[in-house]
FILUM-810877 format. One line per field, with one value per atom (N, C-alpha, C): x, y, z; atom name. Coordinates in Angstrom, 2 decimals, padded with zeros to 5 digits, m for minus. Layout:
x = c(X	...)
y = c(Y	...)
z = c(Z	...)
a = c(CA	...)
//
This chain:
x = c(241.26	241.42	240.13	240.32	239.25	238.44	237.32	236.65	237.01	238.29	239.00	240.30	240.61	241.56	242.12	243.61	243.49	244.32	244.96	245.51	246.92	247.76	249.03	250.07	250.02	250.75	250.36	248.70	248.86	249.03	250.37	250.95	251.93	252.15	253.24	253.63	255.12	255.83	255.86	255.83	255.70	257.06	257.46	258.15	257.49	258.31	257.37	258.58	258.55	258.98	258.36	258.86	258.38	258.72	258.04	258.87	258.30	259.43	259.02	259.21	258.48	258.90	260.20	260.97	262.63	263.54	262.98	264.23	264.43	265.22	265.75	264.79	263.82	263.09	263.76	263.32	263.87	262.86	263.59	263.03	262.62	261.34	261.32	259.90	259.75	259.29	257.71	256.83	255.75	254.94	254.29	253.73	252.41	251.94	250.48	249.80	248.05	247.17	246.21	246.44	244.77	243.76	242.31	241.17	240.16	239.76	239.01	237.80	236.57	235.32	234.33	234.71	233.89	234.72	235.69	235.83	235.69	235.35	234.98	233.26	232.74	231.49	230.63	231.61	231.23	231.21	232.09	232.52	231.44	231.17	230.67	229.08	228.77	227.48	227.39	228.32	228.40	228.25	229.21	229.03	227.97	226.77	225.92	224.64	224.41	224.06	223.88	224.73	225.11	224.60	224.70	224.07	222.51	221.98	220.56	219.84	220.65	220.28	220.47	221.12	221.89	220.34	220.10	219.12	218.08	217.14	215.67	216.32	217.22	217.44	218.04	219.02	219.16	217.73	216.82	215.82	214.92	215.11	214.32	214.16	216.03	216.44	216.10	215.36	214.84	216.05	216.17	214.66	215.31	214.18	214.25	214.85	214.15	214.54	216.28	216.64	218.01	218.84	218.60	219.28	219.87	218.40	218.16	218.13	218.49	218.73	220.68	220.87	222.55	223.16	222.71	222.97	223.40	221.62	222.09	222.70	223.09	224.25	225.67	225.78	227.11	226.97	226.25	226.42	226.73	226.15	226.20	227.93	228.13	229.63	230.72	230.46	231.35	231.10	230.58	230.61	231.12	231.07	231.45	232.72	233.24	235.04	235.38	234.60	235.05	234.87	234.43	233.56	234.96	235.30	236.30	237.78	238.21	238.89	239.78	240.36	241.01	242.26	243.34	244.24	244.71	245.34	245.20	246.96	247.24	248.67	248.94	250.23	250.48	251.36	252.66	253.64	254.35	255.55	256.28	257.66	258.87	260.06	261.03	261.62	262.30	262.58	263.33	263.25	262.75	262.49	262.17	262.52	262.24	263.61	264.30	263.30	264.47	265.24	264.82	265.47	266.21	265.44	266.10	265.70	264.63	264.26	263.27	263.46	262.08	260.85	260.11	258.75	257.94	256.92	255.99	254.41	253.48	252.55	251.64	249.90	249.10	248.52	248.04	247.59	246.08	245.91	245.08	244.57	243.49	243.10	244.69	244.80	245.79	245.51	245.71	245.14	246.50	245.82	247.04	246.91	247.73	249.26	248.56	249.45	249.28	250.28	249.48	250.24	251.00	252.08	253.40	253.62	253.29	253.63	255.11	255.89	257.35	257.05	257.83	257.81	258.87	260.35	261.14	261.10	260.73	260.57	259.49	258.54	256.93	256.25	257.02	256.52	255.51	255.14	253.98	254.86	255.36	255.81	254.77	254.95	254.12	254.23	253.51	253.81	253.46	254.43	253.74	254.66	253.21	254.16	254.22	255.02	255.68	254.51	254.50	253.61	252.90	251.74	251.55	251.61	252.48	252.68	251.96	250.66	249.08	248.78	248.48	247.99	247.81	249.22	249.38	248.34	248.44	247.99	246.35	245.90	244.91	243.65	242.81	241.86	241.14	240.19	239.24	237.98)
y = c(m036.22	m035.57	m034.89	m033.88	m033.36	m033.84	m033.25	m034.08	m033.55	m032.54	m032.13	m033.17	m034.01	m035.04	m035.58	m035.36	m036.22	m034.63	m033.86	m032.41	m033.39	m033.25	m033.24	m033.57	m032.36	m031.86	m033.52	m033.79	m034.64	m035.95	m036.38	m037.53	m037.69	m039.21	m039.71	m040.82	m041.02	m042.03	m043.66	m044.54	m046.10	m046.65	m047.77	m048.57	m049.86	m050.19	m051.35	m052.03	m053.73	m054.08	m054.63	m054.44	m054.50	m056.23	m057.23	m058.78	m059.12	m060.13	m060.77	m061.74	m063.09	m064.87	m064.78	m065.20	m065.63	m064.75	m063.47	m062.41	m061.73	m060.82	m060.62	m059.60	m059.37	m058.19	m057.43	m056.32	m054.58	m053.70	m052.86	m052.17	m051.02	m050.33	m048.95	m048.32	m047.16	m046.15	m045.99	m046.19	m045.80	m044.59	m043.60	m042.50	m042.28	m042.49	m042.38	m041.44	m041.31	m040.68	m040.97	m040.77	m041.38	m040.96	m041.33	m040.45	m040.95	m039.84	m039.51	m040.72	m040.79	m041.03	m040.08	m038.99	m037.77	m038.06	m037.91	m038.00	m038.58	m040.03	m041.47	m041.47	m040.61	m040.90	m039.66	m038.42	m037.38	m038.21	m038.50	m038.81	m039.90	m040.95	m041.62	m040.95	m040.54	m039.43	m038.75	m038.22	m037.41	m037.99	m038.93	m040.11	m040.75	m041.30	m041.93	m040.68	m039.72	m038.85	m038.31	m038.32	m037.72	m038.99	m040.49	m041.49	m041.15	m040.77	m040.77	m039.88	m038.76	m037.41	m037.97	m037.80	m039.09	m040.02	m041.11	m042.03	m041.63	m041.05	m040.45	m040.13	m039.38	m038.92	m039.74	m040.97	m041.86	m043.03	m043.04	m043.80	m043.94	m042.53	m042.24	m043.04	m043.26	m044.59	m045.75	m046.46	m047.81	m048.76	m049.73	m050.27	m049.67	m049.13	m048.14	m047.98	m049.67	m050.23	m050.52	m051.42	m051.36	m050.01	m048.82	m047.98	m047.21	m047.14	m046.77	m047.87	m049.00	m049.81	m049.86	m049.94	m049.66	m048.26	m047.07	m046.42	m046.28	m046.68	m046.53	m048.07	m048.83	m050.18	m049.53	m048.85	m048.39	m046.93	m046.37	m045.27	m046.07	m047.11	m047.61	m048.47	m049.26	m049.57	m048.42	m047.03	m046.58	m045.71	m045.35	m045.27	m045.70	m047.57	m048.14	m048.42	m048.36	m048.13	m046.88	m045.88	m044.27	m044.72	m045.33	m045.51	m046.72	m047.85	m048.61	m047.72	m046.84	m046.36	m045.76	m046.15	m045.90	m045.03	m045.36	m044.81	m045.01	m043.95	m043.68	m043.74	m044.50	m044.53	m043.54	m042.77	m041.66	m041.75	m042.59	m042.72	m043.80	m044.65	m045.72	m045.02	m044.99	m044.87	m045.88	m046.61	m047.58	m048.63	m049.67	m050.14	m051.43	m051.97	m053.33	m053.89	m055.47	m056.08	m057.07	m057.27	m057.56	m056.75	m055.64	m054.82	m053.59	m053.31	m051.91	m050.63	m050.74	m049.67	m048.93	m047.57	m046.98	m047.28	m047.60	m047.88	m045.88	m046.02	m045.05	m045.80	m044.86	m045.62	m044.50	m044.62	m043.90	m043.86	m042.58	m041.74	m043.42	m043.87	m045.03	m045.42	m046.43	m046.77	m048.33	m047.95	m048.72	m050.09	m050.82	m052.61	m053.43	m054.76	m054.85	m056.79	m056.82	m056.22	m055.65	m054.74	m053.74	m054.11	m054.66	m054.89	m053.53	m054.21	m052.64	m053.03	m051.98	m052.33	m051.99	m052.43	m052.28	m051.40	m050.51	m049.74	m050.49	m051.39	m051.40	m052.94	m053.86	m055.22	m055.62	m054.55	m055.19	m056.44	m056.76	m057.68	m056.80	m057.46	m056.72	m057.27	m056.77	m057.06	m056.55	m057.48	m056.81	m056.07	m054.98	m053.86	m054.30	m054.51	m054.92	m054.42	m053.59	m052.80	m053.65	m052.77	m053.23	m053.67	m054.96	m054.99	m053.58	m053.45	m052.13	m050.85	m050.85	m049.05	m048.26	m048.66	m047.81	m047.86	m048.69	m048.76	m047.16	m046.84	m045.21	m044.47	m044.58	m043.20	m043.51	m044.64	m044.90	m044.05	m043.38	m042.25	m042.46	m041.88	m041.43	m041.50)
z = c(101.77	100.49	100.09	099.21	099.28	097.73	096.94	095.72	095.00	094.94	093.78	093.63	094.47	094.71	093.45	093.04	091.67	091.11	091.39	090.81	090.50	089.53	089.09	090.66	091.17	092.51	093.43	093.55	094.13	094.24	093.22	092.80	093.86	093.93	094.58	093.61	094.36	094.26	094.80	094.26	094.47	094.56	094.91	094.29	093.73	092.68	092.03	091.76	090.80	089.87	089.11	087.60	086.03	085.82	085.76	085.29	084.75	083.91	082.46	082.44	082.56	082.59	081.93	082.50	081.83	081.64	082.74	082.34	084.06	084.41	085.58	085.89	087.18	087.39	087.30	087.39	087.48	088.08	089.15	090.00	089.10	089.52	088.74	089.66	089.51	090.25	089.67	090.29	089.98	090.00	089.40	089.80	089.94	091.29	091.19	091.85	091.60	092.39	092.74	093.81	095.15	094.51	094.51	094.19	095.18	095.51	096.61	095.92	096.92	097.16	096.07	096.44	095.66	094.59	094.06	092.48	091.85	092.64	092.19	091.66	092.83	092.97	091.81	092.08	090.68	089.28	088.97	088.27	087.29	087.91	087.55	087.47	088.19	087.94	086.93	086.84	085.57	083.92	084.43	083.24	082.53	083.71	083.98	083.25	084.04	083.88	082.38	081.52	080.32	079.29	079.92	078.85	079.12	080.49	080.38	079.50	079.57	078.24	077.03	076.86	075.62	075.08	075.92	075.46	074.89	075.39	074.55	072.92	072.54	071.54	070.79	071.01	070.06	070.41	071.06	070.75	069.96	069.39	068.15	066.80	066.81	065.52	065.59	064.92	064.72	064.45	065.31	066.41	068.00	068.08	069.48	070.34	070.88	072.37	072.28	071.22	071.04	071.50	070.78	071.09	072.69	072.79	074.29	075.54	075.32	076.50	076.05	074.86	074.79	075.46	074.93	075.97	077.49	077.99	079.30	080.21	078.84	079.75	079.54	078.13	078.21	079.38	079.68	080.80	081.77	082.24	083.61	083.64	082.27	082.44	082.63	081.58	081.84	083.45	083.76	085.21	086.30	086.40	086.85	086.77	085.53	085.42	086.48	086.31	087.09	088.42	089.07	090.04	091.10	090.70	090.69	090.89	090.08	090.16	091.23	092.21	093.85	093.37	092.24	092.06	090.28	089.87	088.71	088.61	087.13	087.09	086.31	086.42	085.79	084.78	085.66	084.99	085.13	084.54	085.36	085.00	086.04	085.68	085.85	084.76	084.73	083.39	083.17	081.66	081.95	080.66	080.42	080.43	081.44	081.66	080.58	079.33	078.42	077.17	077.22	076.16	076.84	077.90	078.66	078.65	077.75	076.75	077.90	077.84	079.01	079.13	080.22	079.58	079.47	078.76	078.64	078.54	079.61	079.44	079.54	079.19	079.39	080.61	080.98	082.20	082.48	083.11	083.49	084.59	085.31	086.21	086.43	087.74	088.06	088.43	088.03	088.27	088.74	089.40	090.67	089.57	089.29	088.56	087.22	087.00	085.81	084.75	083.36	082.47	082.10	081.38	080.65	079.54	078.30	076.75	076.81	076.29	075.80	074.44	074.07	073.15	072.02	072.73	072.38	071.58	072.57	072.24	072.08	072.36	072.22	072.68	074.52	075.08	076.17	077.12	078.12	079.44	079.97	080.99	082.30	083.55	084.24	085.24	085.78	087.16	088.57	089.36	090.71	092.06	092.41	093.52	094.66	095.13	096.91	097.87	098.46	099.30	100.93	100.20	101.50	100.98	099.15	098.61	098.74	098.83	098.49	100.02	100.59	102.16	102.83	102.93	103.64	102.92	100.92	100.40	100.10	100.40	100.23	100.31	099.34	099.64	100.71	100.96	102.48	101.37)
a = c(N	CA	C	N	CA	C	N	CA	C	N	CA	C	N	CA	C	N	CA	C	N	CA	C	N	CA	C	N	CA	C	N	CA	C	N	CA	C	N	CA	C	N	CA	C	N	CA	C	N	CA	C	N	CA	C	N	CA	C	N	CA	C	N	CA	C	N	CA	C	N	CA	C	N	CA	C	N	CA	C	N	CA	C	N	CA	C	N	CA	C	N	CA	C	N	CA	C	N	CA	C	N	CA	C	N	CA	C	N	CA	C	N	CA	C	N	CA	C	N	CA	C	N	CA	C	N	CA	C	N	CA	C	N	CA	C	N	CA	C	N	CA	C	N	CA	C	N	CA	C	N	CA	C	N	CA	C	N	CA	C	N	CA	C	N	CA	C	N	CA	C	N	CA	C	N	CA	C	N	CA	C	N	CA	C	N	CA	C	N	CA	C	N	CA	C	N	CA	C	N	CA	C	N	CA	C	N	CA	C	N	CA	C	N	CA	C	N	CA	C	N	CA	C	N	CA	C	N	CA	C	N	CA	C	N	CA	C	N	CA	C	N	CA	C	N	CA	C	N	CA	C	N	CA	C	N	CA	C	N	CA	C	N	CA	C	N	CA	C	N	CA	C	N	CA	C	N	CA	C	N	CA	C	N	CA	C	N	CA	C	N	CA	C	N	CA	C	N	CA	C	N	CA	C	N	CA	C	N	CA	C	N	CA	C	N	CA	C	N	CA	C	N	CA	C	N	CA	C	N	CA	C	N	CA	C	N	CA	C	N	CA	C	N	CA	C	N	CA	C	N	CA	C	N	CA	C	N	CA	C	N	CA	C	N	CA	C	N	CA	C	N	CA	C	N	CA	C	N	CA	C	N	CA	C	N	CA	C	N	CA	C	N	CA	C	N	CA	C	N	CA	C	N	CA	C	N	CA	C	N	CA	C	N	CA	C	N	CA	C	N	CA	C	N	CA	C	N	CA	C	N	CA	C	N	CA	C	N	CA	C	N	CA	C	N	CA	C	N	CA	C	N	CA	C	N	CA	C	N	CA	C	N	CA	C	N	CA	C	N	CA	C	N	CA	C	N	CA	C	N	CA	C	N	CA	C	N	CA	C)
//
């Protein structure tokens, strides 16, 4: 893949199921995207990068050191979220298995199992794909 990796187009399809202690799984479709090495690795540069500019200028506010060592820990965490990042969830297609209701979720770093807000019943059911789903699409 190349370090533009991560375009709309280059989404795929999962299978997963959504389960909820005491209710019947349900199959539903996952939509994800690989991200390269380079988008991982931009990315977090960029991030990183932008708290170091960043720091001198809120160090100015008293007390100093506070400011500017917060900075560049929050540059270096949020980086490290970018950095972690292998595949990004897009979408889930399928309902909840105790109300039925569609799930909708935000564009996110995909975590193995991936909690799911219910819109309908407002439980968290959880996402867990097929053993091996990612294996094939796994970035380079």
């Amino acid at each position: 893949m190349s370090v533009e990796a991560g375009k709309p187009e280059d989404a795929f399809e999962v299978d997963a199921r959504a389960t909820l202690f005491g209710f019947d799984d349900e199959d539903v479709r996952a939509r994800v995207i690989a991200r390269s090495r380079g988008w991982r690795v931009g990315g977090a540069a960029r991030t990183f990068g932008l708290f170091v500019l960043v720091a001198p200028f809120v160090a100015v506010i008293p007390p100093h050191a506070v400011w500017f060592i917060g900075a560049l820990a929050t540059g270096a965490v949020l980086a490290r979220r970018r950095y972690i990042e292998r595949f990004t969830l897009v979408g889930v297609f399928g309902v909840c298995p105790k109300c039925q209701a569609p799930f909708t979720v935000k564009k996110g770093r995909l975590k193995d199992p991936h909690p799911l807000h219910c819109e309908g019943c407002h439980h968290e059911p959880t996402l867990r794909l097929a053993d091996g789903a990612l294996r094939s699409q796994a970035p380079h």
